[in-house]
C-alpha positions as CSV (number, residue, x, y, z in Angstrom):
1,X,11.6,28.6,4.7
2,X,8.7,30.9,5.4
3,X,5.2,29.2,6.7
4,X,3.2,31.3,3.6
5,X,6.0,30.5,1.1
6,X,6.1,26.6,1.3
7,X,2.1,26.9,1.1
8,X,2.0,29.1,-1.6
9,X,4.5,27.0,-3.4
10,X,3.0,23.6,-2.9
11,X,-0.4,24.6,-4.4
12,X,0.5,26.6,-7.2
13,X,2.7,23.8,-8.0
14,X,-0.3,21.1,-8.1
15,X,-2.3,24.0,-9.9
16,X,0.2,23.8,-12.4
17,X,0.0,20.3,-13.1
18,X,-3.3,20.5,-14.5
19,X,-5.7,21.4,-17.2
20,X,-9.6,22.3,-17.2
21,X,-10.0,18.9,-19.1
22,X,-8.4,16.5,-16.3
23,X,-11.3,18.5,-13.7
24,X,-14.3,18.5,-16.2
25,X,-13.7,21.9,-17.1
26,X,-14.3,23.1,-20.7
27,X,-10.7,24.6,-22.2
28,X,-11.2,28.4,-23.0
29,X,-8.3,29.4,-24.7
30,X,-8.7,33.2,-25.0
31,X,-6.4,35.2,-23.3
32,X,-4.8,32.2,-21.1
33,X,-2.0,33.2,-19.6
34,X,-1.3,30.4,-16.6
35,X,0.3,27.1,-17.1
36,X,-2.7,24.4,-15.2
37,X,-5.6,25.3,-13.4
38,X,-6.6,29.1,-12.3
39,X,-7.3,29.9,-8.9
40,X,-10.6,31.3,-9.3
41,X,-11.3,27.4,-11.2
42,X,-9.9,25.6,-7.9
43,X,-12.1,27.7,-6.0
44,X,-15.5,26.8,-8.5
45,X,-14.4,22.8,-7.4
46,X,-13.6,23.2,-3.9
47,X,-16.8,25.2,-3.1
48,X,-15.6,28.5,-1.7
49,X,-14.8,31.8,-2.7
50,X,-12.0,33.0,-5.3
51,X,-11.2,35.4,-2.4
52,X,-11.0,33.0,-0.2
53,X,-8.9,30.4,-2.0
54,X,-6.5,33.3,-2.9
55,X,-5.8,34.2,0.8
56,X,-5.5,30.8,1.5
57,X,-2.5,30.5,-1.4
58,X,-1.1,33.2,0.3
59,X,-1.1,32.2,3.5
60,X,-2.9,34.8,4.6
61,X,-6.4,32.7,5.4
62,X,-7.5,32.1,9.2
63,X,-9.2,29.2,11.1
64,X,-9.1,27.1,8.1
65,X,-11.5,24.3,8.7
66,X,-10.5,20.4,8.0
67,X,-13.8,20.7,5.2
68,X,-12.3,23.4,3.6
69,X,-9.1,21.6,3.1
70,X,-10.6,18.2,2.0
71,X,-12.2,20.2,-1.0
72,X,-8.9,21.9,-1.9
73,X,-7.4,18.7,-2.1
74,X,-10.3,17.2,-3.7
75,X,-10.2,19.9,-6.6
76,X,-6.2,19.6,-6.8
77,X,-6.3,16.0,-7.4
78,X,-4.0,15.5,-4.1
79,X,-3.1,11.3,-3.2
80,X,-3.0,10.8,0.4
81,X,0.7,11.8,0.9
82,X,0.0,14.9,-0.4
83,X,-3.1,15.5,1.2
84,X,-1.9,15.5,4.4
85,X,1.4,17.4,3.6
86,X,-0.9,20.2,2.7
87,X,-2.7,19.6,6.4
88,X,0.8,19.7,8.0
89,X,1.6,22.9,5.8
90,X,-1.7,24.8,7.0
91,X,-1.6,23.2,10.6
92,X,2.1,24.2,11.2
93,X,1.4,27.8,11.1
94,X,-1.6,27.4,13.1
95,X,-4.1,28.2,11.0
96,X,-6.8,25.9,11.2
97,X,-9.4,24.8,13.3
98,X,-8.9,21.1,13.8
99,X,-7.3,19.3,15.8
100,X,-3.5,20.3,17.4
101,X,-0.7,20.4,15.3
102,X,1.6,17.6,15.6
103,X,4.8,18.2,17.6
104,X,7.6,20.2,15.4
105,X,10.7,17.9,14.5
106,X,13.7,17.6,16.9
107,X,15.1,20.9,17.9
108,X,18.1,21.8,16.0
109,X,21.5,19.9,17.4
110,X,23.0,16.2,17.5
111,X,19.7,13.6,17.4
112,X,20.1,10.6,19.6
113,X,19.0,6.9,19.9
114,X,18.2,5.1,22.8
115,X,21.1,2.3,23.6
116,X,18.4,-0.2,22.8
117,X,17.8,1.5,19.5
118,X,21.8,0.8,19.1
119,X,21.9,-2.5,20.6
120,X,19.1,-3.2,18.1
121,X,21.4,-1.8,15.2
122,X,24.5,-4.0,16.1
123,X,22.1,-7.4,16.3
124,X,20.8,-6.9,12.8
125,X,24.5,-7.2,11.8
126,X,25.1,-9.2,9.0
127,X,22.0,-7.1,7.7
128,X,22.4,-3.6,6.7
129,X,20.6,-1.2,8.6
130,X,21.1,2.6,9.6
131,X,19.1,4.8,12.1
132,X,18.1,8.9,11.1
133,X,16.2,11.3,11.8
134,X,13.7,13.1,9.7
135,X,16.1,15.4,8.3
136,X,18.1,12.4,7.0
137,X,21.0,13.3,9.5
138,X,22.6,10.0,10.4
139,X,22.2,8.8,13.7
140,X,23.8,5.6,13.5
141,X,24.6,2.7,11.1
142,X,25.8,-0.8,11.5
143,X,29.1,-3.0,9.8
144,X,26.7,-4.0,7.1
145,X,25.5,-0.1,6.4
146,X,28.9,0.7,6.2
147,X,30.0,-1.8,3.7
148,X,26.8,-1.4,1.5
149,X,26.5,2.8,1.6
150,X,30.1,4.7,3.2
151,X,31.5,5.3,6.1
152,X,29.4,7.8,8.2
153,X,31.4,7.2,11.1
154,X,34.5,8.7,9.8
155,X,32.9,12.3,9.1
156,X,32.4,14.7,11.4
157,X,29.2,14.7,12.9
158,X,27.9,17.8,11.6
159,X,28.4,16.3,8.1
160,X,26.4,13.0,8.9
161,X,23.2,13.3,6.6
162,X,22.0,11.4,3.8
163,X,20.9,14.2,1.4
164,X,24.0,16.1,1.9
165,X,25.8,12.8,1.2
166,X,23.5,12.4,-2.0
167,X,24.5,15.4,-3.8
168,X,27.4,16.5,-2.2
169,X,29.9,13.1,-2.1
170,X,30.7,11.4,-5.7
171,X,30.8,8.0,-4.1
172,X,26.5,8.2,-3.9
173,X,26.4,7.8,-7.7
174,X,29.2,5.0,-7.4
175,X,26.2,2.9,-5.3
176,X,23.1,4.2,-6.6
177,X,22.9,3.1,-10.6
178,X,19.7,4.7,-10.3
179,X,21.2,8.1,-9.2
180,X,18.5,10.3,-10.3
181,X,15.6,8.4,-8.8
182,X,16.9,8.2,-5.6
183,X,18.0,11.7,-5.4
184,X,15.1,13.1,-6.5
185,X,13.4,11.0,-3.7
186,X,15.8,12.5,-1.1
187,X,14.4,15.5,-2.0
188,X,10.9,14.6,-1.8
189,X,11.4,13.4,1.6
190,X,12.8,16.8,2.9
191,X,9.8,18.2,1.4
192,X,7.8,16.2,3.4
193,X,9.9,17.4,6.9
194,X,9.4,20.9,5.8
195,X,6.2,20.7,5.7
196,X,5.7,19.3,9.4
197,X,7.7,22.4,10.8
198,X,8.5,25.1,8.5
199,X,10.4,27.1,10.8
200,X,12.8,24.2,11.3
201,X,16.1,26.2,11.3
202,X,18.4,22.6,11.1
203,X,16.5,22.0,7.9
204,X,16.3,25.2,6.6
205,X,20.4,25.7,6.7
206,X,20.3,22.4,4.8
207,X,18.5,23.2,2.5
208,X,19.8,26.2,1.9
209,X,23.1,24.8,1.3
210,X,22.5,22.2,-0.7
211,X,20.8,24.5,-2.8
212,X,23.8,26.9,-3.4
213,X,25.8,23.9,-4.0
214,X,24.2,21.7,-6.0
215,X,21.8,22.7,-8.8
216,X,20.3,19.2,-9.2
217,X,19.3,19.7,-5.5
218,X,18.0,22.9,-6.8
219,X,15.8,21.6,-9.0
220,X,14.4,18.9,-7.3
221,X,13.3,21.2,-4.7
222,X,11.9,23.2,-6.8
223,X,10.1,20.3,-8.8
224,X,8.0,20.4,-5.4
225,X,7.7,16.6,-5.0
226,X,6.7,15.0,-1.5
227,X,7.9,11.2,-1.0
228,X,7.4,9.1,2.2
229,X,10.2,6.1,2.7
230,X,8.3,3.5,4.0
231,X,9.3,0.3,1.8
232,X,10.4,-0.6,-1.8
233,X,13.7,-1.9,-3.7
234,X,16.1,0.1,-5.2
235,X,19.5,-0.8,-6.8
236,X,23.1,-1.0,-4.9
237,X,26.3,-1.5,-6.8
238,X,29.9,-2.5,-4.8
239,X,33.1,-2.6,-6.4
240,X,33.7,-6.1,-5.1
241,X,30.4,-8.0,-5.7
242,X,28.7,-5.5,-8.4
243,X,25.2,-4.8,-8.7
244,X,22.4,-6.3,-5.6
245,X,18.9,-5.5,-5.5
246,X,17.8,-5.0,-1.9
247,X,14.4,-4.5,-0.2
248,X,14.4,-2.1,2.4
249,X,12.0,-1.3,5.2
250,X,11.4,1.8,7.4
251,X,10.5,1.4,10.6
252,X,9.2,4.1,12.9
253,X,9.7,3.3,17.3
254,X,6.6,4.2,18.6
255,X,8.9,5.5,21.9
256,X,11.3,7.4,19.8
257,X,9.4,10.3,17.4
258,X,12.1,11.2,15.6
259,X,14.2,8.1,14.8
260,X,13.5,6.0,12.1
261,X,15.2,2.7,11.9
262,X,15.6,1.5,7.6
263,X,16.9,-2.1,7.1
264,X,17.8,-3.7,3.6
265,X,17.2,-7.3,3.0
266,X,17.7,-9.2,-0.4
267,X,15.1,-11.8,-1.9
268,X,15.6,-15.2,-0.7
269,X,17.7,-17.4,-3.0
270,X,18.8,-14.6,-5.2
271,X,21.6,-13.8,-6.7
272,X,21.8,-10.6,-4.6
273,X,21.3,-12.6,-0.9
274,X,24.4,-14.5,-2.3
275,X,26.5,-11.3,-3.3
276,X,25.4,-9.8,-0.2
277,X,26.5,-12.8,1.7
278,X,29.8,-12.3,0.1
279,X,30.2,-9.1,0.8
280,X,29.4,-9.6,4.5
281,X,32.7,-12.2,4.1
282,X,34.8,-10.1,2.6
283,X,34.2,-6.9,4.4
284,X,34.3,-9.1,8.0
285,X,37.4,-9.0,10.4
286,X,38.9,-11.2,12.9
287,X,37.8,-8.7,15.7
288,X,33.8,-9.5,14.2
289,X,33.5,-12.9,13.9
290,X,35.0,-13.4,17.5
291,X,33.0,-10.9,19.3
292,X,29.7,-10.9,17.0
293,X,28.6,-7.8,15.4
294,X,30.8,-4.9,15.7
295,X,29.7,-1.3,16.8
296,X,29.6,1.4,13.9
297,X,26.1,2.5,15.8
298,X,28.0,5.6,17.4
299,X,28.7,4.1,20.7
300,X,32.3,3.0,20.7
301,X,34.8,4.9,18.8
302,X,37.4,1.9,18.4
303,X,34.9,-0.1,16.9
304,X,36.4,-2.4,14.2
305,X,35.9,-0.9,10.0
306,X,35.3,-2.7,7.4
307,X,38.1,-3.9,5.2
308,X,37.1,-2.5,2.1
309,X,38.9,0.9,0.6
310,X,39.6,3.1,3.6
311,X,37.2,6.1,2.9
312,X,36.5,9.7,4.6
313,X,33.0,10.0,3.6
314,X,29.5,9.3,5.1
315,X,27.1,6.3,3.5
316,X,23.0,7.0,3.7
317,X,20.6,5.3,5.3
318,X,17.7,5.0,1.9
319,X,16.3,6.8,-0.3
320,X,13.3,5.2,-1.7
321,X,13.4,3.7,-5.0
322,X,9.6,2.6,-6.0
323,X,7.1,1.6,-3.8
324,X,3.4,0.0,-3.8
325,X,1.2,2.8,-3.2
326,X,3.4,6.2,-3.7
């Protein structure tokens, strides 16, 4: 992913989306070739030159000031997400002249948790939870995890991620009924990463594979849509309780930048807090209800499995279904 390629693609993408009507512009139709908004029109409603909006597309626009950028994303209609994607795309090649950019994600290579960050993971246990990083690679996940998403334990390492899971393992659409949404969203929250370090070579490979390998990945990320997973509900389905709706939660350590920690509750009194109750039951072994939670988190390999189907394949941390906000 080149710096002047993810820029020019995120704002001719929200050009694209729309018309001279939706800004207060009257709709000439002569000799219209361009789907959206022109760049010499974003440049009449953000105050500044066609010139200069056109180097700026281009990524070829220096010193650009935090003004400047407000007015862009004024005239593009931006929400706060996107807004400050499009500072994190500008900042990241060092372009502007506000404040520092922020630091670049983890350097490529195996992200780790504190052991409090694990013994925090095991203590949540009968709750699902799972720890990643910003690139969706799996850092750890509890019993609970386990049981509700896959096994991310039993894959190789380098194979740990929740997007590549997503799109790449059937068993995703098997507990997503709302496949589409939440893959779409996966997507979205890559975008977001990208924009934060675009020279991220982890996240490039990623990508790059997913998009050889799956064309709905292809298409999402071409769709250009940013997504934060901070909170919502989304949809879980589990051959031995069917369908739950769960809440989940993201939770960012202030002492850990890269680690996020996502945790998945049901609504008390619900029919799903009873199916997931269930399913902690069932899926529970002798070994766990002696010694208390059991590992899963990445710290001990003999930790006890669930006693669902024996499977060789990763389970994801969330994807996002709808939340307050965007």
């Amino acid at each position: 992913m080149a710096d002047h390629t993810e820029l020019r693609d995120f704002l001719t993408s929200r050009r694209a989306r729309l018309t001279p009507p939706d800004v207060g512009l009257p709709w000439h139709t002569d000799g219209r070739r361009v789907a959206g908004l022109r760049r010499e029109e974003i440049a009449v409603l953000a105050g500044v030159s066609v010139d200069y909006y056109t180097r700026l597309e281009q990524g070829r626009a220096r010193n650009v000031s935090d003004q400047v950028l407000d007015a862009v994303a004024a005239a593009l209609r931006l929400d706060d997400l996107e807004r400050r994607h499009l500072f994190d795309l500008v900042r990241t090649t060092g372009r502007t002249s506000g404040p520092s950019s922020p630091p670049p994600a983890a350097a490529a290579g195996r992200l780790r948790a504190r052991p409090g960050l694990h013994a925090l993971l095991r203590s949540l246990d009968p709750t699902p939870a799972v720890l990643h990083g910003p690139r969706l690679e799996v850092v750890a996940i509890n019993r609970m995890g386990r049981v509700l998403l896959d096994d991310f334990d039993a894959l190789p390492v380098a194979e740990r991620n929740l997007a590549r899971w997503m799109f790449l393992d059937p068993k995703a659409r098997e507990v997503y009924p709302d496949w589409e949404e939440i893959a779409e969203q996966t997507v979205a929250i890559l975008r977001v990463t990208a924009g934060r370090d675009t020279r991220d070579p982890a996240l490039s490979a990623l990508v790059g594979e997913l998009s050889t390998r799956s064309d709905e990945f292809a298409r999402y990320w071409a769709n250009y849509r940013v997504f934060q997973h901070t909170y919502g509900s989304k949809r879980f389905r589990h051959p031995a309780v069917g369908e739950m709706t769960l809440a989940y939660e993201t939770l960012h350590p202030a002492a850990d930048s890269e680690v996020y920690l996502t945790v998945y509750t049901a609504a008390e009194g619900s029919p799903s807090e009873e199916r997931l109750r269930i399913l902690s039951s069932w899926s529970a072994t002798p070994a766990d209800s002696r010694a208390g939670p059991a590992g899963g988190d990445g710290e001990a390999a003999d930790a006890p499995r669930p006693a669902g189907p024996d499977r060789s394949r990763p389970g994801t941390p969330d994807e996002p279904r709808r939340r307050p906000g965007g």
